[in-house]
C-alpha positions in Angstrom: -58.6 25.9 65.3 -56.5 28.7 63.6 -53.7 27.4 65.5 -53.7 23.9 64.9 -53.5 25.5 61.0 -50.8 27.4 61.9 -48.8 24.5 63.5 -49.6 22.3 60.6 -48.5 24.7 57.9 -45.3 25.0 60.2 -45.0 21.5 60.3 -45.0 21.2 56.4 -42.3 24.0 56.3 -40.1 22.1 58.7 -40.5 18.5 57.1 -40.0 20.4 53.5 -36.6 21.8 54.1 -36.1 18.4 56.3 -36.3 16.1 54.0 -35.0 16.0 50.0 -35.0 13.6 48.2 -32.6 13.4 45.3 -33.2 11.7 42.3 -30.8 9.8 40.6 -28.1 10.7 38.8 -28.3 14.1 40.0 -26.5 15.8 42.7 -27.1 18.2 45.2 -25.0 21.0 46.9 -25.6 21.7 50.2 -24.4 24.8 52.2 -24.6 25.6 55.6 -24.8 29.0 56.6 -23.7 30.1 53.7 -20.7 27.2 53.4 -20.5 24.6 51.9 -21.4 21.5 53.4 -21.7 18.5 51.4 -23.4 16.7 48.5 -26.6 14.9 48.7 -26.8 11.1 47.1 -29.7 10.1 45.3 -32.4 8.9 48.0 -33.7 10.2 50.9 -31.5 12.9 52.4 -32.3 15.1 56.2 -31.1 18.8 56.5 -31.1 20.9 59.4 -34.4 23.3 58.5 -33.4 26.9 58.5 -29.9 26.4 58.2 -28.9 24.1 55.7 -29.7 24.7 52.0 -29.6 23.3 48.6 -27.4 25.5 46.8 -27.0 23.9 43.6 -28.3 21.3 41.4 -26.8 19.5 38.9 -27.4 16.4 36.4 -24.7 14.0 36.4 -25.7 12.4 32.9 -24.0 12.6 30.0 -24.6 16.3 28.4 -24.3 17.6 24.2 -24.2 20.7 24.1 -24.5 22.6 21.0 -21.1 24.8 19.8 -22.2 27.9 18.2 -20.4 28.0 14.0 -17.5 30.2 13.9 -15.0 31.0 11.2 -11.6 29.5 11.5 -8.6 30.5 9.1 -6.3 27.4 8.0 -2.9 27.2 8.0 -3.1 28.2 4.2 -5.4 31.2 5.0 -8.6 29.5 4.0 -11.9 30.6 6.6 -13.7 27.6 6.9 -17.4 27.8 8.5 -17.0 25.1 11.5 -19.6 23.9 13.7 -19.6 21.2 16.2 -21.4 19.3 19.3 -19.6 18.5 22.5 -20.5 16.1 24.9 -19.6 16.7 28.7 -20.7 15.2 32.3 -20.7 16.7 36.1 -18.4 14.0 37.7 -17.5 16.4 40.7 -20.8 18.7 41.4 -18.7 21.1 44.3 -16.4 22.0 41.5 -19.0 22.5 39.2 -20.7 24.7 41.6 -17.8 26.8 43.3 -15.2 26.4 40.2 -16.6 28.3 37.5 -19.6 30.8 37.3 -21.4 29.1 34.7 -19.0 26.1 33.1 -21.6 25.4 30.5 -20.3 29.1 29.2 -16.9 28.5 29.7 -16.8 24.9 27.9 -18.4 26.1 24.7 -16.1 29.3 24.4 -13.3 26.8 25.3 -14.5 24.3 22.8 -14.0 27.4 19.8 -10.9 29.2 21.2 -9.2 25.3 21.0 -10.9 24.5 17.7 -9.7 28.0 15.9 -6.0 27.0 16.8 -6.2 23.8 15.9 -7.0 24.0 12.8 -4.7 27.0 12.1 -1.9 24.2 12.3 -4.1 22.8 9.5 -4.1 23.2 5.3 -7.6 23.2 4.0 -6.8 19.7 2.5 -6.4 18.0 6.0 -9.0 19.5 7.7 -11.3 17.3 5.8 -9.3 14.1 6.1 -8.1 14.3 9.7 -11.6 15.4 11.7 -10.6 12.0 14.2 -7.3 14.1 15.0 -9.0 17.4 15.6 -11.7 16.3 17.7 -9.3 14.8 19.8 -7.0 17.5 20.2 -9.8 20.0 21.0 -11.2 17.1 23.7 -7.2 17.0 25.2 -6.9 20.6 25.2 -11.2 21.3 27.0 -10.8 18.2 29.0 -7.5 19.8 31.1 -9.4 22.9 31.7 -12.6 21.6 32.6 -10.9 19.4 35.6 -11.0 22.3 37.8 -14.7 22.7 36.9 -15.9 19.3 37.9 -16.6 18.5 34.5 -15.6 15.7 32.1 -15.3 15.9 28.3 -16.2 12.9 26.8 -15.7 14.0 22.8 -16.4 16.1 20.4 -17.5 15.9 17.0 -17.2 18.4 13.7 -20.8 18.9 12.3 -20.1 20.1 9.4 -17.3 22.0 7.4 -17.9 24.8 4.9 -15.5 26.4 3.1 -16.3 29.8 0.7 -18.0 28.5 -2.6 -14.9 29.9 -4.7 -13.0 27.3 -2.7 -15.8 24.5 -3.0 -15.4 25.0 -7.4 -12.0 25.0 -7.5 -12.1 21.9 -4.9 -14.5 20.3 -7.5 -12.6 21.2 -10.1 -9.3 19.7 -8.7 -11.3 16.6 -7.8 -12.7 16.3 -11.5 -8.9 17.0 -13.0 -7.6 13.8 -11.0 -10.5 11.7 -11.8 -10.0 12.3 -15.8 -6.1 11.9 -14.9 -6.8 8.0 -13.4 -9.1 7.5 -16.2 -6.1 8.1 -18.2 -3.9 6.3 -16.4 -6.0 3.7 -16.3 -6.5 3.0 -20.1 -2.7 3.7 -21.0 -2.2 0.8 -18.1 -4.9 -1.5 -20.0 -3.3 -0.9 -23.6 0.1 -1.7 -22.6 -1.1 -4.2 -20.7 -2.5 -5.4 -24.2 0.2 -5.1 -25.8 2.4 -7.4 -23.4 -0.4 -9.7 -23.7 -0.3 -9.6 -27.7 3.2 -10.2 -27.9 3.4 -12.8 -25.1 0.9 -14.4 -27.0 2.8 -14.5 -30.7 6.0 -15.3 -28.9 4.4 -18.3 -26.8 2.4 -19.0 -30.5 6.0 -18.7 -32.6 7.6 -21.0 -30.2 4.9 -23.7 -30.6 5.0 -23.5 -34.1 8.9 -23.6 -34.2 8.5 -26.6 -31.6 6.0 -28.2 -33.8 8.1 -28.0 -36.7 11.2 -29.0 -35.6 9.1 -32.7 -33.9 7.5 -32.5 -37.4 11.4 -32.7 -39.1 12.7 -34.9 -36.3 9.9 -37.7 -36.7 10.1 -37.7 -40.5 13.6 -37.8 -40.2 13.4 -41.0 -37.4 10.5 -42.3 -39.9 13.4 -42.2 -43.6 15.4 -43.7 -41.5 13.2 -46.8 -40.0 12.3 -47.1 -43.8 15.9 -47.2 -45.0 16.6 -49.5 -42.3 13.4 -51.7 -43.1 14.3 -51.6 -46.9 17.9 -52.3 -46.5 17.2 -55.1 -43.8 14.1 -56.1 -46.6 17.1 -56.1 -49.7 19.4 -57.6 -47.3 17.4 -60.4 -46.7 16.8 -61.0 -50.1 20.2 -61.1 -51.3 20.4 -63.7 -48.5 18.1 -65.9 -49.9 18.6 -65.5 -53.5 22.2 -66.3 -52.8 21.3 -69.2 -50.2 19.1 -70.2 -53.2 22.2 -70.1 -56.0 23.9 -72.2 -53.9 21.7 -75.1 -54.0 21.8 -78.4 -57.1 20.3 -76.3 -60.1 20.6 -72.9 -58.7 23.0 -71.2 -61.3 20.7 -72.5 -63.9 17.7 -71.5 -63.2 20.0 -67.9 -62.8 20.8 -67.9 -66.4 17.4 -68.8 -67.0 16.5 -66.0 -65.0 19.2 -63.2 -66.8 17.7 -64.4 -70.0 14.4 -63.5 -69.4 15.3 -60.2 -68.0 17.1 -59.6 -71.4 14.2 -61.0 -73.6 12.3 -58.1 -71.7 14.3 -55.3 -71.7 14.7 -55.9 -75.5 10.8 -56.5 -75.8 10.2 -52.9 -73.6 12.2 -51.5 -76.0 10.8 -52.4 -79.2 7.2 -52.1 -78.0 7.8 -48.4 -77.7 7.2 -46.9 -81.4 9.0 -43.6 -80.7 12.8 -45.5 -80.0 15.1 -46.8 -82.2 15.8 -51.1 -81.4 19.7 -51.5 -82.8 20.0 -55.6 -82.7 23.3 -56.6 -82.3 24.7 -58.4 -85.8 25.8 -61.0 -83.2 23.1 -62.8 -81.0 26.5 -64.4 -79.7 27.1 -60.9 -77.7 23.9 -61.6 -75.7 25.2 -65.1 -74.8 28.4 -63.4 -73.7 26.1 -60.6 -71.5 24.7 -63.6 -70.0 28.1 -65.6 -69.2 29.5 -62.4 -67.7 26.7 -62.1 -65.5 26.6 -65.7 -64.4 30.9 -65.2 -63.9 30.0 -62.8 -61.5 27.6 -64.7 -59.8 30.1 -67.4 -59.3 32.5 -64.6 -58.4 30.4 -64.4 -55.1 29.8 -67.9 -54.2 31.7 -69.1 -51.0 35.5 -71.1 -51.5 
């Protein structure tokens, strides 16, 4: 009985360091005899009990890992408090196992020694405004290392940046001072922007008054002289037919007739009104004479 309990236990032994099996995305490092062998795939792997051994494990996902804050000094000897995370994966687990002690150490020391020079090239002012450029830079400067360690750096991001809190006032201070100075900017830009609109305004208004008035003088202008026209063409006319009229049987009397009453009148205009003076002629003959003149000059005009 106590050895079939032996044998069994013996058995378990052998079929434990037989069989692994690897889960996935992990990878295992196998030596034999103290060499090593090979890497075990996720599944179910055999190994030669006794003299084949796992050596290493290692997890081939995607890995942050935490980089501790350090002081860096800018290129304008500011320190700036600077912490970050870096993200890393095992793509070749015999490197990572034979190529560095412990590469999670050497990454993260890596990871400060390339941040504290990159940002030495640095001012203070771009540091904050270029953190795409330095985390790439200190990716491109871990990632070439890490290749002999079987590792991958995927990128690295800035947490946070601090810089002293004399630096942080006189940052807020600066900000404040070009904030009041657009402010500024901004309202001499609006008034003179209302001034060009005033005076674009009265000159546009000036020049549709001017326009106005100068249509105004042209169609009064067009309208005197379509009512001299209409007059003249109306006294025209007129003449026409007065002088048609002379010349037909009984015309040039019924123009005396016509003078005389105009005479009679103007004498009776004048004598109504109390405030002139009516000299009649001694001779009522001179008025017949007025009227004979007048009807000479009528006959003056009368066609040959």
């Amino acid at each position: 009985m106590e050895i079939a309990i032996v044998l069994l236990v013996i058995a378990a032994i052998f079929i434990s360091r037989t069989l692994k099996v690897v889960p996935q995305q992990h990878a295992w490092v196998i030596e034999r005899l103290g060499k090593y062998h090979g890497t075990l795939t996720p599944g179910l792997n055999f190994l030669v009990p006794f003299i084949d051994r796992v050596a290493y494990k290692h997890v081939l996902k995607e890995i942050p890992l935490d980089i501790p804050s350090q002081v860096c000094i800018t290129r304008d000897n500011t320190q700036l408090q600077v912490d970050g995370i870096l993200y890393f994966q095992v793509t070749d687990a015999m490197r990572a196992s034979y190529g560095s002690s412990n590469y999670i150490m050497a990454i993260s020391q890596l990871a400060q020694t390339s941040l504290r020079s990159v940002i030495g090239k640095l001012e203070l002012d771009k540091t904050f405004e270029e953190r795409d450029i330095i985390n790439a830079q200190v990716v491109a400067a871990i990632d070439e290392a890490a290749l002999n360690w079987g590792v991958k750096v995927l990128r690295y991001e800035i947490k946070d940046l601090t810089p002293p809190k004399e630096i942080l006032h006189a940052m807020q201070a600066q900000i404040t001072a070009e904030r009041e100075k657009r402010a500024l900017i901004a309202a001499s830009e609006g008034r003179r922007q209302e001034q060009i609109n005033i005076a674009t305004g009265e000159r546009e208004a000036f020049i549709a008054r001017s326009e106005g008035e100068m249509q105004a003088v042209i169609n009064k202008a067009r309208g005197d002289a379509a009512s001299i026209t209409a007059v003249a063409d109306a006294t025209a006319g007129a003449i026409e037919r007065v002088a048609a009229a002379i010349r037909q049987p009984g015309g040039e009397m019924a123009v005396q007739l016509k003078v005389a009453e105009k005479a009679v009148e103007a004498y009776s205009r004048v004598a109504a009104d109390a405030k002139t003076t009516l000299i009649v002629p001694s001779n009522m003959g001179e008025v017949s004479a007025l009227i004979g003149s007048a009807m000479t000059m009528v006959a003056a005009t009368k066609p040959q």
